[in-house]
C-alpha positions as CSV (number, residue, x, y, z in Angstrom):
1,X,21.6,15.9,12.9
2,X,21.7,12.6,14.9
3,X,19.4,12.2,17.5
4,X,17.8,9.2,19.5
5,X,15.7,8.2,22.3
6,X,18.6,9.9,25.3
7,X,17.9,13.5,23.2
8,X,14.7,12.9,24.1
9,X,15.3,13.2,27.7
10,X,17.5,16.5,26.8
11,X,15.2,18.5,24.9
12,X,11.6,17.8,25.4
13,X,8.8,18.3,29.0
14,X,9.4,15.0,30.5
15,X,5.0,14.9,30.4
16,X,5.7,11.6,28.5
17,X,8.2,8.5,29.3
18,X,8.0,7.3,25.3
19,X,9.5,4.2,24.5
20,X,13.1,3.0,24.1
21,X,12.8,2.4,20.6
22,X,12.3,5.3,18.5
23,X,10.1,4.5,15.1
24,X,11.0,5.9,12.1
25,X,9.4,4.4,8.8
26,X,6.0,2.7,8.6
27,X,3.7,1.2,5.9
28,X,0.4,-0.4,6.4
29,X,0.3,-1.9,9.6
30,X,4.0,-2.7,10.1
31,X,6.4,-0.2,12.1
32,X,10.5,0.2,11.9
33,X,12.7,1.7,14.2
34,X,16.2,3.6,13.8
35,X,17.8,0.3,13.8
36,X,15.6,-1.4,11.5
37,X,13.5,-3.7,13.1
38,X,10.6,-4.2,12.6
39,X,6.7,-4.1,14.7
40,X,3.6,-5.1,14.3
41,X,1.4,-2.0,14.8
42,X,-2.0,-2.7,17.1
43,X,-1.5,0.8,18.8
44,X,-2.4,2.7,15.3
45,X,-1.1,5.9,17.2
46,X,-3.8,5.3,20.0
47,X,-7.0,4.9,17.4
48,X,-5.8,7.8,14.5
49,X,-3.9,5.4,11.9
50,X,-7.2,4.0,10.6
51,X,-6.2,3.1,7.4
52,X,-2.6,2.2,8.6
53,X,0.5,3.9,8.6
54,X,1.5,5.9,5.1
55,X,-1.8,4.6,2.8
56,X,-1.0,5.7,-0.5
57,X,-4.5,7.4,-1.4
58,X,-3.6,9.5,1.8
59,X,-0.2,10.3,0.5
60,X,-1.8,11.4,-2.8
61,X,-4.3,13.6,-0.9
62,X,-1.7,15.6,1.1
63,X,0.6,15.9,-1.8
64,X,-2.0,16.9,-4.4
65,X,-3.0,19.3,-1.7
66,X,0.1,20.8,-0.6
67,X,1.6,22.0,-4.0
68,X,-2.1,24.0,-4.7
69,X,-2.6,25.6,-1.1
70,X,-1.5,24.9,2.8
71,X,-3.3,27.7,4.6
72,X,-5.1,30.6,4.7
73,X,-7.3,32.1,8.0
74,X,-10.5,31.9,8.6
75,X,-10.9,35.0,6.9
76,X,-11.5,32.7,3.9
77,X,-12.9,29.4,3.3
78,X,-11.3,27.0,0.8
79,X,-12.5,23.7,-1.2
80,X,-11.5,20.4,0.7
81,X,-12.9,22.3,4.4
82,X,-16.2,22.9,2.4
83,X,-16.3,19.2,0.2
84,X,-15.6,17.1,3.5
85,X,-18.1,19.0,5.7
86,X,-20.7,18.3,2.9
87,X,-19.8,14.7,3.1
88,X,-20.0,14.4,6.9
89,X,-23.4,16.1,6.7
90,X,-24.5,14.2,4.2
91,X,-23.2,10.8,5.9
92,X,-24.8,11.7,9.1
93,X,-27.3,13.6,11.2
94,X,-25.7,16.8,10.9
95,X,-26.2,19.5,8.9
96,X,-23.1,21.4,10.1
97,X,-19.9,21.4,11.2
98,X,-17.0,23.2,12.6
99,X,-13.9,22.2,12.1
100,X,-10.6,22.6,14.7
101,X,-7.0,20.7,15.5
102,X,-7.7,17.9,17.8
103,X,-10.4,16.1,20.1
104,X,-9.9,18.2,23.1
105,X,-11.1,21.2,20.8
106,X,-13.8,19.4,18.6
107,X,-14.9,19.2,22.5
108,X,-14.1,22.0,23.7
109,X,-16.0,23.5,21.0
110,X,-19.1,21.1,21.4
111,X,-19.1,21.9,25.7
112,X,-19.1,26.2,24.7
113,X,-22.4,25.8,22.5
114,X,-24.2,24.0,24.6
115,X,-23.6,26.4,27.3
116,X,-24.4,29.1,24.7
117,X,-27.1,27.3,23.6
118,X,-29.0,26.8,26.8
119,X,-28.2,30.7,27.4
120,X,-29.6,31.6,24.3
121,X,-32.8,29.5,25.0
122,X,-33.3,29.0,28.7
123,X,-31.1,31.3,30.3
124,X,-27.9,32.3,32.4
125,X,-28.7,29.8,35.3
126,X,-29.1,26.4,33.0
127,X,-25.5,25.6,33.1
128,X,-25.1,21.8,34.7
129,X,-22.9,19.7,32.3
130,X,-23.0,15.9,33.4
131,X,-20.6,13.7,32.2
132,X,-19.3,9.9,33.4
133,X,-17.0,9.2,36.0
134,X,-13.7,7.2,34.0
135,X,-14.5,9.2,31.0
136,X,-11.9,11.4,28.9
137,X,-12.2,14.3,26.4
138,X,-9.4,16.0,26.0
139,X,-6.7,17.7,28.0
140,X,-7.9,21.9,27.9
141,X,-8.7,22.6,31.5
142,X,-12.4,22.5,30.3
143,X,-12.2,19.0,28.8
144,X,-10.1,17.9,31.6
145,X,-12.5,18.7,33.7
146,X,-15.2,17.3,32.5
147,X,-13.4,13.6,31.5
148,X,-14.1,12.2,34.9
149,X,-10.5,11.4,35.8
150,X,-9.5,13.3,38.3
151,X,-6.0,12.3,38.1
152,X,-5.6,14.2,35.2
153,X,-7.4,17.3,36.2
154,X,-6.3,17.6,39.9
155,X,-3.2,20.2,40.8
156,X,-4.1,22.8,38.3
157,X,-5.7,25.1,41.2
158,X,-9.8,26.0,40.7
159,X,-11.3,23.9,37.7
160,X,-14.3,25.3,35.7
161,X,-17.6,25.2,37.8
162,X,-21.4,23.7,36.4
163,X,-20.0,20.2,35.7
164,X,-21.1,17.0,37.7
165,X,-19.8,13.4,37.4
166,X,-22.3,10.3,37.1
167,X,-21.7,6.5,37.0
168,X,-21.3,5.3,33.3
169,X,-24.4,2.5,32.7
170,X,-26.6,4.0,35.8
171,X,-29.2,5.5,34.3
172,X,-31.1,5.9,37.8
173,X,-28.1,7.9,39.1
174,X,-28.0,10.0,36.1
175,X,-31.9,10.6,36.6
176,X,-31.9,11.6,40.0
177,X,-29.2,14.2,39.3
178,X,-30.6,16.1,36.2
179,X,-33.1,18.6,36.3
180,X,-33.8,21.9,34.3
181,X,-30.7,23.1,35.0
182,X,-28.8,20.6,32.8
183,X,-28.0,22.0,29.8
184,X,-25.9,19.0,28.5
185,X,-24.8,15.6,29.1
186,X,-21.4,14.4,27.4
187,X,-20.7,10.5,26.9
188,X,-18.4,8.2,24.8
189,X,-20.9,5.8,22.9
190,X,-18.0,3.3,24.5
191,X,-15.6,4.5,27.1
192,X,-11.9,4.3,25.7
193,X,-10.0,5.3,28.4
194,X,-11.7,3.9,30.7
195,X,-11.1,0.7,29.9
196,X,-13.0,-0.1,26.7
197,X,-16.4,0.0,28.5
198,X,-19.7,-0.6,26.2
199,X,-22.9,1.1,27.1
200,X,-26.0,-0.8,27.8
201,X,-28.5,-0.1,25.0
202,X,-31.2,0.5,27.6
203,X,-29.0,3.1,29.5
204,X,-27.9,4.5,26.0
205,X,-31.8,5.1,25.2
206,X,-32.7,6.2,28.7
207,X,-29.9,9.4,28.4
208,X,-31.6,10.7,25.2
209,X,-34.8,10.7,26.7
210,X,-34.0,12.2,29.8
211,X,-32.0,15.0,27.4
212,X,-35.2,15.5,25.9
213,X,-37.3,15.7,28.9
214,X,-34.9,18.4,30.7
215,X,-34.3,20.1,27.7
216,X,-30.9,19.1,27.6
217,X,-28.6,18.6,24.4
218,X,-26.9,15.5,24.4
219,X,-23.2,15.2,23.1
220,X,-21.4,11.8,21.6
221,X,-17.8,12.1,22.4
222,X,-16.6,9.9,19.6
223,X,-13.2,11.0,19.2
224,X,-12.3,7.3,19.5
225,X,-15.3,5.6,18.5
226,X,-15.7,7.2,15.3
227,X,-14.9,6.7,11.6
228,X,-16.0,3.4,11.3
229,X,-14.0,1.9,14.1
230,X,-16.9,0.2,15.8
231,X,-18.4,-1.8,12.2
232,X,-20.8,1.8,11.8
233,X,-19.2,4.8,10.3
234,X,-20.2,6.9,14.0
235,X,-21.0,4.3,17.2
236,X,-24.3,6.3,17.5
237,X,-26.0,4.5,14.5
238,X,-25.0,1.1,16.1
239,X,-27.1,2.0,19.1
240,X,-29.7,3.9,17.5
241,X,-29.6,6.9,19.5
242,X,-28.5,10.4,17.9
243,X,-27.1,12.6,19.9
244,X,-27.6,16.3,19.0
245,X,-23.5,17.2,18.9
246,X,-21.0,14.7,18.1
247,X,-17.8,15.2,17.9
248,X,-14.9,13.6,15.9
249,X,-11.2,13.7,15.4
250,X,-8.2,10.8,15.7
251,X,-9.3,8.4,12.8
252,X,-10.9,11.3,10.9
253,X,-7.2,12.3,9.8
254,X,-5.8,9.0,9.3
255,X,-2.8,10.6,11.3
256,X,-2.8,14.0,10.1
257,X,-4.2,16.1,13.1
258,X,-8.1,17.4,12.2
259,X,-11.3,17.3,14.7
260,X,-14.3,18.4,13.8
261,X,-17.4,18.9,15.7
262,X,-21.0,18.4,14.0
263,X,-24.4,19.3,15.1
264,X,-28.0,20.8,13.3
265,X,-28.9,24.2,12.2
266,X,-31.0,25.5,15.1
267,X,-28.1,24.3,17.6
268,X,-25.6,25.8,15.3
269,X,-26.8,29.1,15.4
270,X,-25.6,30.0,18.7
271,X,-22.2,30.2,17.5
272,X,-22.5,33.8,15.4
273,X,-19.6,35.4,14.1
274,X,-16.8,35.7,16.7
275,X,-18.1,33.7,19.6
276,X,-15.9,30.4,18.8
277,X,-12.8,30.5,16.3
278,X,-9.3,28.0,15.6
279,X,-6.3,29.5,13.5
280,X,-5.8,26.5,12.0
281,X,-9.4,24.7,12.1
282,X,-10.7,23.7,8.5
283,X,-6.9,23.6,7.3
284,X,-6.9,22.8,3.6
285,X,-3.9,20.1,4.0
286,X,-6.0,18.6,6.7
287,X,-9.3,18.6,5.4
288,X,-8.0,17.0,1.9
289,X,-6.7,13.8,3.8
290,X,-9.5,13.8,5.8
291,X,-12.0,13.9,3.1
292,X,-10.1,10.8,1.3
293,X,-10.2,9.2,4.7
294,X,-13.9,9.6,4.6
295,X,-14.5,8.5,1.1
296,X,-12.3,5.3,1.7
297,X,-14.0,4.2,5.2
298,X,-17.8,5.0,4.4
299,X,-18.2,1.9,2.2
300,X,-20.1,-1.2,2.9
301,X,-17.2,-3.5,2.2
302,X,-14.5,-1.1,4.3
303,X,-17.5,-1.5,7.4
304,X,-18.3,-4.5,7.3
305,X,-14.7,-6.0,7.2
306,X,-13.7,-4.7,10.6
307,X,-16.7,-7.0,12.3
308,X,-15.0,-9.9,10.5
309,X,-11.6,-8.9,11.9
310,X,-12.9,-8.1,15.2
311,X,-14.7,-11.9,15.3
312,X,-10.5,-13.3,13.7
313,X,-9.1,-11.3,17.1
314,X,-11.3,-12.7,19.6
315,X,-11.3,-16.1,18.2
316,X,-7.3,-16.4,18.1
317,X,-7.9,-14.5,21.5
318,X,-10.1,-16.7,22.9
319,X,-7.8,-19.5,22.1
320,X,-4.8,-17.7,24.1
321,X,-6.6,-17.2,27.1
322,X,-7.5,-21.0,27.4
323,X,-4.1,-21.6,27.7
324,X,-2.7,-18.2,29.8
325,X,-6.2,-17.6,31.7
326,X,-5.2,-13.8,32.0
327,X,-8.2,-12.4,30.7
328,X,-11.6,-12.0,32.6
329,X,-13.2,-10.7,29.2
330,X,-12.3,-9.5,26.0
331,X,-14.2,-6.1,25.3
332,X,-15.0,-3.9,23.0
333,X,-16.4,-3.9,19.4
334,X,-14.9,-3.8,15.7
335,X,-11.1,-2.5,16.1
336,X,-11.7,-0.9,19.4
337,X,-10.6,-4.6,21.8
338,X,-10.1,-4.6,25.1
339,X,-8.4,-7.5,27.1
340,X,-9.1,-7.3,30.4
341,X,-7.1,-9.1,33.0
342,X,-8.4,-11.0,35.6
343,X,-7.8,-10.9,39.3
344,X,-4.5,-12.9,39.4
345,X,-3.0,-9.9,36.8
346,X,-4.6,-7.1,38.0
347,X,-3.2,-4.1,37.7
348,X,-0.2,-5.2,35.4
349,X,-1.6,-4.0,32.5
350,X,1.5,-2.1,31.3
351,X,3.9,-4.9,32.4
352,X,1.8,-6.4,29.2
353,X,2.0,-4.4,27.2
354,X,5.8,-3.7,27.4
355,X,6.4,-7.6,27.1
356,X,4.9,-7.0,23.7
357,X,6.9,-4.4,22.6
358,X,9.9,-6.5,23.8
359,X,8.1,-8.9,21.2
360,X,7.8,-6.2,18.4
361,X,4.0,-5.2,19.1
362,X,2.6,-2.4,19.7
363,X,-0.1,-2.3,21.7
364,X,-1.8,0.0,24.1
365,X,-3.6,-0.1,27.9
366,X,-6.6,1.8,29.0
367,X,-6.0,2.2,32.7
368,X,-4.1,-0.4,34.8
369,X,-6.3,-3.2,34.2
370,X,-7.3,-3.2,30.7
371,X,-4.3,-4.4,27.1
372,X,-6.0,-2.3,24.6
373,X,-5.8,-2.6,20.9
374,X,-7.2,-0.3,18.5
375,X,-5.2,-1.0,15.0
376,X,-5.8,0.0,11.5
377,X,-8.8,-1.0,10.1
378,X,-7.9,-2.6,7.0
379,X,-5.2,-4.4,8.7
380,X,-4.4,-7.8,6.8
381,X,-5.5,-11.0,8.4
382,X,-2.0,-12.5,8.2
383,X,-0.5,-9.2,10.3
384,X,-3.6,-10.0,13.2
385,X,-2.5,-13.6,13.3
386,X,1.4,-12.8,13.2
387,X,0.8,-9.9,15.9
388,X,-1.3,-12.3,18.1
389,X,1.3,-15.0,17.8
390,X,3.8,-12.2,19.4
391,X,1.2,-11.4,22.4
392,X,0.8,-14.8,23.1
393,X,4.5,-15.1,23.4
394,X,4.5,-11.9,25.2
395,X,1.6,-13.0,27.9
396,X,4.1,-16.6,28.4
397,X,6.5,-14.6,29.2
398,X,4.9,-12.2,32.1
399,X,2.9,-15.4,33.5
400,X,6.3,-17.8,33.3
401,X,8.2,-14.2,35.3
């Protein structure tokens, strides 16, 4: 059957305007399309190709896997769900974990026990969640919701009630609107989204102690952030706060879809048998890929690459903008990079980022301001430099338009 970009427009919910091209083969960090051309790949499918596109340790893991088991239920458990939570446990604070499909549920899941939690502990009326205004966690009407973007939650008539929005890095605001009726606060260790915005340390270290003096759990969104995206296998161990949930998902697959959410034991057991569930969460495809993921990132070498390729992209970067002067800053950490554009290009974030896919890269925004790039983490130095050398080509282009 032949299809291409117009079927598109046919046969699927117009919620997404894809691109022209439609990619079909794709190995390491370099992408081709149905007519064979080829793209540099700094998008890695929007943070979740961490180790590139088609790593051949992954394709091991899901082939090994899939001619023993696919699925079962919940009913059971099975091997790879049980060795990769024992490795996240063991690599982190947690000391369990439940596993689901995506981000939105790993949060989902992480936003329903700590209301359960606080129920359990404190009572029916400590029910305030508080997350950050610009934020984003998912798209369930509870996530939604909470991510504090109203232009993705707005029109879906009355949203979930208990949840309050604070300025991200104003730790004063945050202060004045918790009491003991917080039961959580959600935050991304860096905000994605919303425009590749890093936390204060200060501001970081004030949250958990205001958690702690309210009696109020505090959850690490680091969907994005996580799997040693940031130089640290989790953001919260680069800012030396831990969080008493964290949630995970995009990189943790390397592209196969998995989220899980972690936590400790006396959290943990608020959720008895029956009060949270996924059909497909601990999948033993998913959590086999996953686990390789994990074994392949958590290394000191694998970690400590991705600052040195973060310090090659802002350097060639930094060289770019002296020439262009479209940036204000280049943000971020590790292979989470931000380029955000000054006042003479604000707003034209996109028409950026489609001048690069004109020059074969892909590349990502995060809101209208901010070119984001959050590629592979083991991406070659020769395919940074060649991709760089097509953005600066695509940034002459927009400023000579």
């Amino acid at each position: 059957m032949q299809v291409t970009r117009s079927t598109f427009n046919d046969v699927m919910v117009p919620n997404y305007n894809p691109a022209q091209m439609v990619p079909v083969r794709g190995e390491g960090s370099r992408v081709w399309d149905q007519e064979g051309v080829e793209y540099i790949d700094f998008a890695g499918g929007i943070a979740v190709n961490v180790l590139g596109h088609c790593h051949p340790e992954l394709v091991n893991a899901l082939q090994e896997q899939g001619s023993k088991l696919w699925h079962l239920s919940n009913v059971f458990t099975n091997e790879p769900a049980i060795r990769l939570a024992k490795k996240l446990c063991d690599a982190t604070f947690a000391d369990k974990v439940y596993f689901c499909n995506s981000g939105a549920e790993a949060n989902e899941a992480a936003l329903k026990l700590a209301r359960r939690y606080a129920i359990d502990h404190h009572g029916a009326e400590k029910d305030q969640i508080i997350a950050f205004t610009q934020g984003f966690h998912g798209r369930t009407f509870f996530t939604v919701t909470v991510g504090g973007q109203p232009a993705y939650s707005d029109g879906f008539g009355p949203k979930p009630g208990g949840i309050d929005h604070c300025e991200y890095n104003n730790l004063e605001m945050l202060e004045e609107m918790m009491s003991e009726r917080t039961c959580a606060i959600m935050m991304e260790p860096m905000q994605g989204e919303g425009g590749i915005i890093s936390p204060d340390p200060a501001f970081v270290k004030g949250v958990r102690e205001l958690c702690d003096k309210h009696n109020a759990l505090l959850i690490f969104d680091e969907v994005q952030t996580g799997l040693g995206r940031m130089g640290h296998l989790y953001a919260y161990m680069g800012v030396n706060v831990t969080p008493d949930i964290l949630t995970t998902a995009k990189s943790l697959g390397g592209g196969f879809p998995i989220g899980a959410m972690l936590t400790t034991d006396a959290i943990a057991s608020s959720l008895k048998p029956g009060t949270h569930g996924s059909t497909y969460g601990g999948n033993p495809l998913a959590c086999a890929v996953a686990e390789r993921v994990l074994d392949i990132v958590n290394t000191p070498e694998i970690l400590a690459d991705v600052l040195k390729k973060e310090a090659l992209y802002r350097d060639i970067l930094q060289k770019i903008n002296a020439k262009y002067d479209v940036f204000s800053e280049v943000r971020g950490k590790g292979m989470l990079l931000g380029c955000a554009l000054n006042e003479k290009y604000a707003g034209r974030a996109r028409d950026f980022m489609t001048a690069a896919a004109e020059q074969k890269l892909m590349c990502l925004v995060a809101g209208m301001n901010v070119i984001r790039f959050a590629p592979s983490l083991v991406i070659p130095d020769e395919d940074i430099i060649e991709g760089l050398a097509r953005f600066e080509k695509a940034i002459a282009s927009v400023v000579a338009a």
